[in-house]
Backbone as a printed PyTorch tensor [residue, N CA C, xyz], in Angstrom:
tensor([[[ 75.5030,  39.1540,  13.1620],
         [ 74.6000,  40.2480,  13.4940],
         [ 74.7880,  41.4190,  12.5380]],

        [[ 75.7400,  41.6190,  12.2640],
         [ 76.2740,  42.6010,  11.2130],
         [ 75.6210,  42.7190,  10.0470]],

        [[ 76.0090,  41.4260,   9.5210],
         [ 75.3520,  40.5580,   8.4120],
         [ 73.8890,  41.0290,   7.8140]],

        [[ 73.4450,  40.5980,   9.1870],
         [ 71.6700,  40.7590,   9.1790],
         [ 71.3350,  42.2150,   9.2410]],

        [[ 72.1310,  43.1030,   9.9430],
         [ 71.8330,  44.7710,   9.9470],
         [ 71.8260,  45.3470,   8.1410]],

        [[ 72.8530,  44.3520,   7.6030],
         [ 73.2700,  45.2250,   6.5560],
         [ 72.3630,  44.6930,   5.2470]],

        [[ 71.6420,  43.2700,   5.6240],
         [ 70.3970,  42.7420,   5.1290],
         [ 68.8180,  43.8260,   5.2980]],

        [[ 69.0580,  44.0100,   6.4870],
         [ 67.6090,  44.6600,   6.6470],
         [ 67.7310,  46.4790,   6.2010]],

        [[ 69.0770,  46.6880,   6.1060],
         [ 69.6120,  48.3070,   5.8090],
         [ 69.4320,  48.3670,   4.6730]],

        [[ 69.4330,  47.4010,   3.4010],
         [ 69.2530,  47.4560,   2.2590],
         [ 67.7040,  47.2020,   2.0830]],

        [[ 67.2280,  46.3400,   2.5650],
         [ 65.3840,  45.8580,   2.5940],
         [ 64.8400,  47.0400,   2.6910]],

        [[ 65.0870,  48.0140,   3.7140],
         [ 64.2470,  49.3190,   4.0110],
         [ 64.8990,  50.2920,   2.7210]],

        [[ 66.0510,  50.1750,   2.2910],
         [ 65.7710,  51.0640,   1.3420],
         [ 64.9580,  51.2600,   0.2360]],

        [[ 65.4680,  49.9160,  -0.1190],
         [ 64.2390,  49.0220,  -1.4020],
         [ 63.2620,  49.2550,  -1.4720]],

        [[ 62.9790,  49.2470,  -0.3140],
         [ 61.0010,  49.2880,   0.4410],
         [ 60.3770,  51.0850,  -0.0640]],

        [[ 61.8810,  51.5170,   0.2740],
         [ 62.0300,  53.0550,   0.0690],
         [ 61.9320,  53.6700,  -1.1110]],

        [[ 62.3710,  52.8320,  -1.9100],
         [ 62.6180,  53.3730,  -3.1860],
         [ 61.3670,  52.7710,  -3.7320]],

        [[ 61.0450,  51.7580,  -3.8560],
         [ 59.5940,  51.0730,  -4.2560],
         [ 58.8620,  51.7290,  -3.9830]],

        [[ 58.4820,  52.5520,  -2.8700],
         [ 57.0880,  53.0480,  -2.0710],
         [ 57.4490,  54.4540,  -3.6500]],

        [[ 58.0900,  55.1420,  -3.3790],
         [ 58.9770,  56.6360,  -4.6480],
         [ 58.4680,  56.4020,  -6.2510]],

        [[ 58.7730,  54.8090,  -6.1620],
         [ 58.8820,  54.8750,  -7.6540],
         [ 56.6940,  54.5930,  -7.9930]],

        [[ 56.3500,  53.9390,  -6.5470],
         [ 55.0210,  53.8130,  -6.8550],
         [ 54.3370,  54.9990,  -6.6820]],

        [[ 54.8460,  56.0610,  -5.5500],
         [ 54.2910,  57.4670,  -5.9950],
         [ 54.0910,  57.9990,  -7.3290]],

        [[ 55.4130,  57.9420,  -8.0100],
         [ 56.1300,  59.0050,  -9.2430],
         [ 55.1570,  58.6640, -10.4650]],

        [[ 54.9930,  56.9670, -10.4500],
         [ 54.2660,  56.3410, -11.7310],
         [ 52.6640,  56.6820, -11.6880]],

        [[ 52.1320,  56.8390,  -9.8760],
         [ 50.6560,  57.0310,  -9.8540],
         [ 50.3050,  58.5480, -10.1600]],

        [[ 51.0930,  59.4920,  -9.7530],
         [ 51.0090,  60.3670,  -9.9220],
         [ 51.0730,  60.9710, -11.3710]],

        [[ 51.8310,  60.3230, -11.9410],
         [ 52.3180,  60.6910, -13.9720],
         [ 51.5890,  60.0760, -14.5120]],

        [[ 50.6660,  58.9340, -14.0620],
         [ 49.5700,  58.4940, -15.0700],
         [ 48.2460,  59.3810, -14.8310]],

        [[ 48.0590,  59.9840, -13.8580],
         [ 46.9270,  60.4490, -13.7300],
         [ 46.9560,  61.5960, -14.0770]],

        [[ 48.1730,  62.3970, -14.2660],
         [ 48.5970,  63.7240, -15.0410],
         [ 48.7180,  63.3440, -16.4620]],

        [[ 49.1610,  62.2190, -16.9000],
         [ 49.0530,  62.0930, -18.3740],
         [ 47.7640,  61.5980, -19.0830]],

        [[ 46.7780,  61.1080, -18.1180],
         [ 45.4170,  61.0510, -18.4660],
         [ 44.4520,  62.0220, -18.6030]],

        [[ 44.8970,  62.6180, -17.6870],
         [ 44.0110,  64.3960, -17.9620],
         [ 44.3650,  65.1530, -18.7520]],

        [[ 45.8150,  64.8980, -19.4520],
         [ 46.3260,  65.4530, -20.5760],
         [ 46.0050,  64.7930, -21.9540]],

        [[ 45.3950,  63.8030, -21.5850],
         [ 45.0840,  62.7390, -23.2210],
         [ 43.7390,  63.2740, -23.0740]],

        [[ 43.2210,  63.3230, -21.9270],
         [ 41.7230,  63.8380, -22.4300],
         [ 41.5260,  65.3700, -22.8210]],

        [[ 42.0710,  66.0430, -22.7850],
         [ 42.0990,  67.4440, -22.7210],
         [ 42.6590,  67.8150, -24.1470]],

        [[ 43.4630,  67.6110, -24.9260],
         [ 44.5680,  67.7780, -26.2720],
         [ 43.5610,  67.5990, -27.2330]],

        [[ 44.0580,  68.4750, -28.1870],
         [ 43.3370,  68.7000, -29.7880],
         [ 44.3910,  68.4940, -30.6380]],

        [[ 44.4400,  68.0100, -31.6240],
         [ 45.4560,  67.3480, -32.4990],
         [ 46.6970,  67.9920, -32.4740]],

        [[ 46.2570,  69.4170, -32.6270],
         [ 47.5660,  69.9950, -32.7120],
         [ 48.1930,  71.5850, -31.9320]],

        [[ 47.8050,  70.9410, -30.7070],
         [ 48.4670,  71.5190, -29.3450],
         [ 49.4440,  70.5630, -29.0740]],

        [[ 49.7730,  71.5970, -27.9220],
         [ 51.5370,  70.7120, -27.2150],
         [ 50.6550,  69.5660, -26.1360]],

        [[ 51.2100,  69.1220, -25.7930],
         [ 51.0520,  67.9310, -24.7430],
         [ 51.8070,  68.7440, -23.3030]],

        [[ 51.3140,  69.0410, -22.4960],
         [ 52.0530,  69.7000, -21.1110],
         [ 51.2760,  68.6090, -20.1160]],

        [[ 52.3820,  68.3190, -19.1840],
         [ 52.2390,  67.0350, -18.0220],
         [ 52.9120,  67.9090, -16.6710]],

        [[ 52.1990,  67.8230, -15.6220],
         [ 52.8850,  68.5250, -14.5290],
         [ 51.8520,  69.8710, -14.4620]],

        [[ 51.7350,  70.0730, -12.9130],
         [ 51.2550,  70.9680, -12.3330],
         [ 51.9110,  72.3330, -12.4190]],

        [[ 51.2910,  73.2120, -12.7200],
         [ 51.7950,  74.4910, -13.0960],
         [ 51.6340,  75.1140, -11.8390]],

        [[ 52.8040,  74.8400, -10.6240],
         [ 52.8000,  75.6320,  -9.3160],
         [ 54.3350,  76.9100,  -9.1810]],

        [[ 54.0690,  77.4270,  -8.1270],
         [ 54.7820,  78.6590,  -8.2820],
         [ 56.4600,  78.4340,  -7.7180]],

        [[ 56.7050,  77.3590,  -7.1640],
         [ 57.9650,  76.7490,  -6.4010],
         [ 58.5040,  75.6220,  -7.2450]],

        [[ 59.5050,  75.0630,  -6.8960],
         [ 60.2950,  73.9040,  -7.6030],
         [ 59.1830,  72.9080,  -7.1720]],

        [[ 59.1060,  72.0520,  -8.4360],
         [ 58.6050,  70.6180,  -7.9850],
         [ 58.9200,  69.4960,  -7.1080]],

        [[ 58.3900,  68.7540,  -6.2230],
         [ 59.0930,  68.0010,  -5.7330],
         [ 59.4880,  66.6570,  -6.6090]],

        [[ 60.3630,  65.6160,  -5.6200],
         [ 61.2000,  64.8930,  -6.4950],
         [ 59.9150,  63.4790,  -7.0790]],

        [[ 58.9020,  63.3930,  -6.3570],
         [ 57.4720,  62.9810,  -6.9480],
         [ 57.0450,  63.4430,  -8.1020]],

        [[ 57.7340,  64.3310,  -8.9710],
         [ 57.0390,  65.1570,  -9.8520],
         [ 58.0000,  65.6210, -10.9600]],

        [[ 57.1670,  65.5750, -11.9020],
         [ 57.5470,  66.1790, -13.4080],
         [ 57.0850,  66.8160, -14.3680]],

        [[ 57.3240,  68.0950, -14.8330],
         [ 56.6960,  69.1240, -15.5930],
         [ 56.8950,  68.7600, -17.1750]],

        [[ 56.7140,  68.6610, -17.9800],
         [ 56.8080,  68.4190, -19.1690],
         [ 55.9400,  68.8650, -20.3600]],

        [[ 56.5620,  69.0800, -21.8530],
         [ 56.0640,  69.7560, -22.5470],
         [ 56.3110,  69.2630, -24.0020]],

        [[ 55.7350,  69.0190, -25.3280],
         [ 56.1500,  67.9360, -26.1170],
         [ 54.7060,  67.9440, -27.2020]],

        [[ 55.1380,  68.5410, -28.3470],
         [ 54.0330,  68.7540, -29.4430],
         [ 53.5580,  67.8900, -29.4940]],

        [[ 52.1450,  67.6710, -29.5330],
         [ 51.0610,  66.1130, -29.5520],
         [ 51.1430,  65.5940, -31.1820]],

        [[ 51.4030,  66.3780, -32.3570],
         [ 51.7100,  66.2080, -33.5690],
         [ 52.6250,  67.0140, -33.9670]],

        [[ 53.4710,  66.0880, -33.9450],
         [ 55.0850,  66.5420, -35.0680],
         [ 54.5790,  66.0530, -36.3190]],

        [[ 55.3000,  66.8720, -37.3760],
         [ 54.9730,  66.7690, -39.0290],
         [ 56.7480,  67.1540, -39.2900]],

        [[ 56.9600,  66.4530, -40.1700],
         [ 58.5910,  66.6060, -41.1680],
         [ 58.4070,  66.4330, -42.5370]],

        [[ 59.1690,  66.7130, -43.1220],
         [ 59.2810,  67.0260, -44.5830],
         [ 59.6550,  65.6520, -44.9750]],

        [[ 60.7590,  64.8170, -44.1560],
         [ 61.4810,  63.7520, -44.4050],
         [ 61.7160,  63.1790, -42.6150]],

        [[ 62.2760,  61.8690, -42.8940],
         [ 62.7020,  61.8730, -41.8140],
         [ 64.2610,  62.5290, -41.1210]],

        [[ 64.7140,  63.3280, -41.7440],
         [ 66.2630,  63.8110, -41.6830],
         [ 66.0430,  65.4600, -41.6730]],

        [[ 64.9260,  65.9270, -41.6200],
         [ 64.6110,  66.8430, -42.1250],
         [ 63.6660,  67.9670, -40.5480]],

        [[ 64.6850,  69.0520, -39.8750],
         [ 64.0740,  69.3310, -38.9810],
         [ 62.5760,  69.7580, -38.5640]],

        [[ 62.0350,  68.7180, -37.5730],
         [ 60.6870,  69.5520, -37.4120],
         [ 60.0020,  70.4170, -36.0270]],

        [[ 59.3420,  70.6860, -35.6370],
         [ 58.9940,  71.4000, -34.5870],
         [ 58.5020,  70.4660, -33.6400]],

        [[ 59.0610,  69.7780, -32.4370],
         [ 58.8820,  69.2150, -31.3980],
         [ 58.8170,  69.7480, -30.2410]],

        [[ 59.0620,  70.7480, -30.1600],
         [ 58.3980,  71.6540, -29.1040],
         [ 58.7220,  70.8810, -27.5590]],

        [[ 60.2320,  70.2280, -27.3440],
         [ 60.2250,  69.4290, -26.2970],
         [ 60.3220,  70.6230, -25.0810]],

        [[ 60.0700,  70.8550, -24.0840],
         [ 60.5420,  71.4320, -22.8330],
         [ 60.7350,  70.5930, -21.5390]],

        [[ 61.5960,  70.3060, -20.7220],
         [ 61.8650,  70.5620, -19.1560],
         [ 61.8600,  71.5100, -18.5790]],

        [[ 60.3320,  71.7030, -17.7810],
         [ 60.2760,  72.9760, -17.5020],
         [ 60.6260,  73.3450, -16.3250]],

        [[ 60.6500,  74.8150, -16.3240],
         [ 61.7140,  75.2690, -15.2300],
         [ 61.7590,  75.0190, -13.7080]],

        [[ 60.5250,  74.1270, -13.0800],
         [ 60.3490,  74.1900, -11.7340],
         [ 60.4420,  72.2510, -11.7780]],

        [[ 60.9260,  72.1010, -12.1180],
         [ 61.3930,  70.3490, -11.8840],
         [ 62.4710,  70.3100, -11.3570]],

        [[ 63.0040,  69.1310, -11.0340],
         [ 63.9570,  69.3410,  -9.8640],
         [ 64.8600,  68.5870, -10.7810]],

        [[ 65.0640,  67.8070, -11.6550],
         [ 65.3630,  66.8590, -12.6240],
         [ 65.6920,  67.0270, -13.7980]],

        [[ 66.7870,  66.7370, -14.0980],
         [ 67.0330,  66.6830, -15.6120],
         [ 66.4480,  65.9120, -16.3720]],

        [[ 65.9830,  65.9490, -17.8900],
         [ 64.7800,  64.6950, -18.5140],
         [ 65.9930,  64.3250, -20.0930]],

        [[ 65.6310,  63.3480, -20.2080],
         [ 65.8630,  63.0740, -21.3920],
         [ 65.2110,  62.2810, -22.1200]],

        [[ 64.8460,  62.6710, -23.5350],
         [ 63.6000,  62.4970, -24.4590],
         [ 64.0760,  61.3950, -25.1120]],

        [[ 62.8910,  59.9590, -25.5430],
         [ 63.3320,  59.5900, -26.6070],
         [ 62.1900,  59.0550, -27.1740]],

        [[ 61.8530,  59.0050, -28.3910],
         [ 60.6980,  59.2030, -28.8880],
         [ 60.7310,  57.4920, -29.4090]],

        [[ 59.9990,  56.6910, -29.2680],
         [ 59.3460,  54.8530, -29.8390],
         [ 58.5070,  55.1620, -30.5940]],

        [[ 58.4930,  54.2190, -31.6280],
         [ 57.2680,  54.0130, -32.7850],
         [ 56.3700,  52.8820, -31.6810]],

        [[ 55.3800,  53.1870, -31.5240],
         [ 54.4420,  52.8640, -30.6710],
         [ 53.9680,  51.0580, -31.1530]],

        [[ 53.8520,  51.0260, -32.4830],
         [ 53.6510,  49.7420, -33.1880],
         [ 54.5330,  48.4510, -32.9890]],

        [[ 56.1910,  49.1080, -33.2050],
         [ 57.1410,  48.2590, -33.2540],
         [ 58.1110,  48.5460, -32.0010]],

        [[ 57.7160,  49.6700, -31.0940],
         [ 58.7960,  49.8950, -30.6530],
         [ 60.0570,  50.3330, -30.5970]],

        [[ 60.2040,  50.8490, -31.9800],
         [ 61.8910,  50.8470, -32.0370],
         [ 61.6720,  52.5490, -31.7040]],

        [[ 63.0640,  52.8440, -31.4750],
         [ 63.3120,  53.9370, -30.4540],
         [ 63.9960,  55.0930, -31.8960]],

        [[ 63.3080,  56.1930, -32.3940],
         [ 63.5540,  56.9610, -33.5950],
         [ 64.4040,  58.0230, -33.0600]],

        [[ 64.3980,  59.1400, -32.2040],
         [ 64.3930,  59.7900, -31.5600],
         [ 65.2980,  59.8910, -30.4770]],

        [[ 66.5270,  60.1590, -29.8600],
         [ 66.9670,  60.6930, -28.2290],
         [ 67.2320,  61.5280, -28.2750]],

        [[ 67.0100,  62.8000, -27.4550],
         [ 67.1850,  63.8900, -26.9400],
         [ 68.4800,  64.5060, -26.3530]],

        [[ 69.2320,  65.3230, -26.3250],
         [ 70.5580,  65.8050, -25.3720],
         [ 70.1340,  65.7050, -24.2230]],

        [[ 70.6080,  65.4980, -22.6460],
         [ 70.2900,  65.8910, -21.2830],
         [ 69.9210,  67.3080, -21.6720]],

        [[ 68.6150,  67.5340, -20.9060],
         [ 67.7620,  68.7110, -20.6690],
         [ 68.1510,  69.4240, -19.1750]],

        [[ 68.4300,  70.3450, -18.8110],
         [ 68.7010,  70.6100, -17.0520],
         [ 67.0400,  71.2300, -17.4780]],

        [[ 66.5170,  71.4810, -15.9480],
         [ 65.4770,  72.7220, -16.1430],
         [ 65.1130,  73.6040, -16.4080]],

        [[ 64.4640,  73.9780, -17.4990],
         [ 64.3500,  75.1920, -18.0030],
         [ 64.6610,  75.0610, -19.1120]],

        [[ 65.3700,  74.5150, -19.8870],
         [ 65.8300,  73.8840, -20.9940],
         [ 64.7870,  73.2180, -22.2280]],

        [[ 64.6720,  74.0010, -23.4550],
         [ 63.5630,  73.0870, -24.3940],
         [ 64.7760,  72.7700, -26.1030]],

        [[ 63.7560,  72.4150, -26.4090],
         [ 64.3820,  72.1590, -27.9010],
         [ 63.0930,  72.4690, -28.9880]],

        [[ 63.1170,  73.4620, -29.6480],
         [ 62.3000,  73.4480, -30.2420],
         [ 62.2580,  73.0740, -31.8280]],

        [[ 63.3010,  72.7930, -32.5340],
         [ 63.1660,  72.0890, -33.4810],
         [ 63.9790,  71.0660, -33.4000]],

        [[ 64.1790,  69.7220, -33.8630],
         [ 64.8030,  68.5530, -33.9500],
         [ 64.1900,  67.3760, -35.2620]],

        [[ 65.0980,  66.7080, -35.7890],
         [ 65.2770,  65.5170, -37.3150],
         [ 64.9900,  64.3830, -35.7750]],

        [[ 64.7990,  63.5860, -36.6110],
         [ 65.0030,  61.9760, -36.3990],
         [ 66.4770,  61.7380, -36.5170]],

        [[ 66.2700,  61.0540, -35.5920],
         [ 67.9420,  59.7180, -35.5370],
         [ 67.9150,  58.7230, -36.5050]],

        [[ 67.0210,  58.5650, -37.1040],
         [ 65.9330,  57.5430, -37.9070],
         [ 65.5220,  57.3970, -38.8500]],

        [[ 65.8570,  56.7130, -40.2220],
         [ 65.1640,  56.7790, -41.5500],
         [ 63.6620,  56.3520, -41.0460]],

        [[ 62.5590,  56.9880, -41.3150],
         [ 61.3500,  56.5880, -41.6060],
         [ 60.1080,  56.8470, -42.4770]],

        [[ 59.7530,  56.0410, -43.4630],
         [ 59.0350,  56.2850, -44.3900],
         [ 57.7730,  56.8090, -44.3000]],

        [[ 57.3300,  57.6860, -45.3680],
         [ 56.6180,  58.5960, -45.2130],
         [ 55.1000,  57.8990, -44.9900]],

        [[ 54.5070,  58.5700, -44.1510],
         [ 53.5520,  58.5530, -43.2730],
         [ 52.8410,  58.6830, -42.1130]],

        [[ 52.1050,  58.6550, -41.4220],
         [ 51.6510,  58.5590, -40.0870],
         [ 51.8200,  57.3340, -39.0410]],

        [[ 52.5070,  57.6360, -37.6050],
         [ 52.3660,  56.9290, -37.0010],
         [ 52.2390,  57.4230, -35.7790]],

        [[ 51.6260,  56.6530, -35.0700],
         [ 51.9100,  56.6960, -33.5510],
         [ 53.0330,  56.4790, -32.7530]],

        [[ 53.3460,  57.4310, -31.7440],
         [ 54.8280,  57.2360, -30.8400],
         [ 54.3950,  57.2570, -29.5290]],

        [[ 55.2020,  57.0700, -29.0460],
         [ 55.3980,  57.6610, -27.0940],
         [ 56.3060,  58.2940, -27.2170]],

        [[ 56.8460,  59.3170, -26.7270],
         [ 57.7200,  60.2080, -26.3480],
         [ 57.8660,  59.5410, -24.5410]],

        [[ 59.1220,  59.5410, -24.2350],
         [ 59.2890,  59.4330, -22.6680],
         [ 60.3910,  60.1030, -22.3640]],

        [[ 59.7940,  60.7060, -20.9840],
         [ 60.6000,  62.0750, -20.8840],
         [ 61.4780,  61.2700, -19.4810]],

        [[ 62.4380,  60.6150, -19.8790],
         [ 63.0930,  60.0420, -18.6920],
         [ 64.2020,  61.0150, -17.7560]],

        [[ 64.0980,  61.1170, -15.9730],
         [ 64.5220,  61.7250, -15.0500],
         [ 65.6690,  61.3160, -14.3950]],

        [[ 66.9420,  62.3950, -14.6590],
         [ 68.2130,  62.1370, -13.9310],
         [ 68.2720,  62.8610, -12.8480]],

        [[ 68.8770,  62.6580, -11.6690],
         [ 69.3150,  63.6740, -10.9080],
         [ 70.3890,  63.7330, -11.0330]],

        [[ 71.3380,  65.1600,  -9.7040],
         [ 72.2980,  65.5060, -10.7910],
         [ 73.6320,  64.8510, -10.3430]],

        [[ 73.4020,  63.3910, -10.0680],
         [ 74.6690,  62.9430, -10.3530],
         [ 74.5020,  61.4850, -11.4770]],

        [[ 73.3220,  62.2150, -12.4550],
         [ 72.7830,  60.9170, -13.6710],
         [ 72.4360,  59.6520, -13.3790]],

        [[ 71.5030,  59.8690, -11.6550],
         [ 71.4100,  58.6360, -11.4600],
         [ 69.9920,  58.3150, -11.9450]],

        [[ 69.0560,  57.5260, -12.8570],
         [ 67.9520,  57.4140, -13.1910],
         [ 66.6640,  57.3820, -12.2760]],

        [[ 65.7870,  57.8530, -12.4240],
         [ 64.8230,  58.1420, -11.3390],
         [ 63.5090,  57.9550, -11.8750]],

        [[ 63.4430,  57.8080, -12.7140],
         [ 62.1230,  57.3640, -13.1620],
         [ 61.8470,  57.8630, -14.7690]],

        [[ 60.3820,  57.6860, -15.3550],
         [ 60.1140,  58.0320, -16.9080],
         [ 58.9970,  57.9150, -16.6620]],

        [[ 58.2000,  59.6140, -17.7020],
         [ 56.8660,  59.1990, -17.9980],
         [ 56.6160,  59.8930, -19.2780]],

        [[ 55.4980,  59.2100, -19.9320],
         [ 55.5560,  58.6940, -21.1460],
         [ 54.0390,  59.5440, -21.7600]],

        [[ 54.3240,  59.5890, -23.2180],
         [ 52.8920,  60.2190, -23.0340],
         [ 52.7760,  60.4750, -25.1210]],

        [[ 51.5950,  59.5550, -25.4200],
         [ 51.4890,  59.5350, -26.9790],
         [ 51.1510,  60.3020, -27.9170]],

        [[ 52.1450,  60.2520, -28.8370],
         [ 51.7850,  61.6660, -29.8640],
         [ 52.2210,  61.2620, -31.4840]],

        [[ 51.3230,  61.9350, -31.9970],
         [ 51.1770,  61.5470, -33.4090],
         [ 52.7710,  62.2210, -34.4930]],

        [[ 52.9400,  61.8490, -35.3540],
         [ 54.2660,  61.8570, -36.1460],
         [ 53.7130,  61.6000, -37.5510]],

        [[ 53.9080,  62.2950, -38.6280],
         [ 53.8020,  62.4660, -39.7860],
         [ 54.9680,  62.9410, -40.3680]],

        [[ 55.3900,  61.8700, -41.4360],
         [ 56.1860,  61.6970, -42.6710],
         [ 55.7660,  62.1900, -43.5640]],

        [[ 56.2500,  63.7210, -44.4700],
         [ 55.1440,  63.7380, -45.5880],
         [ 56.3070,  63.4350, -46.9910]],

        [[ 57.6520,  62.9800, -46.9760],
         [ 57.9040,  62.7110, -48.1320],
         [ 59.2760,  61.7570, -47.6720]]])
């Protein structure tokens, strides 16, 4: 009987956490869609409702230049990342070449309120244009992972 309590004690959490994680993802695509339609080449990308209280744990504020430009890839440029101040969550950034996937980019843990406004690549990459995702992935504060949302922005190599 035990057995089975501690079967169905874990099922409902699952159930729990599933129902959270299907909030967090419906909610961040439909904020990052109104943000893809809305952006001009070279504005920031902002995700999250601009309300006057902390966000709830459904939710994520975010902020992240729609076109970064560098001199080189080693070479600091203006990424304009923010975790902004009414999230409940720490984020951490890491920027994918959208084509291949590979991951150019990670960020320090962000607490709230916290931006970075210039940052290099982790990454040799040759000069040119590409497409990325930036994903602004969510710790709480004992670094346990809570979710990521993601949102595409242009990157230029000019030497």
């Amino acid at each position: 009987m035990k057995k089975k309590n501690e079967v169905l004690s874990s099922l409902k959490n699952f159930v729990i956490l599933l129902l959270l994680a299907i909030a967090f993802s419906t909610s961040s695509f439909l904020v990052i869609k109104k943000a893809m339609e809305n952006r001009n080449k070279n504005e920031t990308v902002e995700k999250g409702e601009e309300v006057a209280g902390k966000l709830n744990s459904n939710q994520l504020a975010i902020k992240i230049n729609s076109a970064i430009t560098l001199e080189s890839s080693f070479k600091k440029g203006k990424f304009g990342i923010e975790n902004k101040g009414n999230n409940v969550y720490d984020v951490i950034v890491k920027i994918y070449l959208k084509d291949t996937n590979e991951l150019i980019y990670t960020s320090p843990k962000l607490n709230p309120g916290e931006k970075i406004d210039e940052a290099a690549l982790d990454k040799k990459i040759n000069k040119g244009s590409y497409k990325c995702i930036a994903y602004f992935e969510a710790y709480d504060g004992n670094n346990n992972y809570k979710g990521k949302s993601g949102v595409e922005i242009n990157l230029t190599i000019k030497n």
